[in-house]
N, C-alpha and C positions, 0 to 999 in steps of 0.2 A: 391857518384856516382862511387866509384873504382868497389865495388862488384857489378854493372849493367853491365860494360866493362871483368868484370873475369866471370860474367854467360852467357854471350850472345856466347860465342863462343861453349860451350859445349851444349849451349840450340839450337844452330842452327844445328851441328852436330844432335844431339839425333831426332831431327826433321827429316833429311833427312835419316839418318838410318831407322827409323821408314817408313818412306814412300818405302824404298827401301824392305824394309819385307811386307811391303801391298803387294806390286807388285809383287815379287815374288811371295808372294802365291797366289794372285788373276790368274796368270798366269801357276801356273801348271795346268795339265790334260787338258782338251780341246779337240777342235779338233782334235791337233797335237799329244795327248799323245802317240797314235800308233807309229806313225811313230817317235816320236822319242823315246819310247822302242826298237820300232824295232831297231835303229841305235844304240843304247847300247847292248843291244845284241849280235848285229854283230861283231863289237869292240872287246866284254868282248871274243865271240867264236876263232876273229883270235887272242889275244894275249893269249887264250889258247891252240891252236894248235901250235901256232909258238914256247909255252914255252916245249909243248910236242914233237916238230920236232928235240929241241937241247939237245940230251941226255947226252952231256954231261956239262950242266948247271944244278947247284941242287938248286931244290928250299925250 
């Protein structure tokens, strides 16, 4: 009975991992995908103006 108490805890892990990648992919794109493009976008444009405002940081 030792090796049922040594698998149950990486079998119960492997399980909710599992569930947690369902869900994640079941939930991209959607409705929302717009708008939260758009909100990466916006993002990605000010930390690239803010890295082009300080000229004298090299990237």
């Amino acid at each position: 009975m030792d090796y049922v108490s040594a698998l149950v805890p990486p079998v119960v892990m492997a399980v909710f991992f599992i569930g947690l990648i369902v869900t994640i992919v079941k939930t991209q794109g959607g409705a929302n995908k717009s708008k939260e493009d758009a909100v990466v976008d916006a993002a990605l444009a000010r930390a690239e103006s803010a890295r082009q405002a300080s000229p004298d940081i090299k990237a």
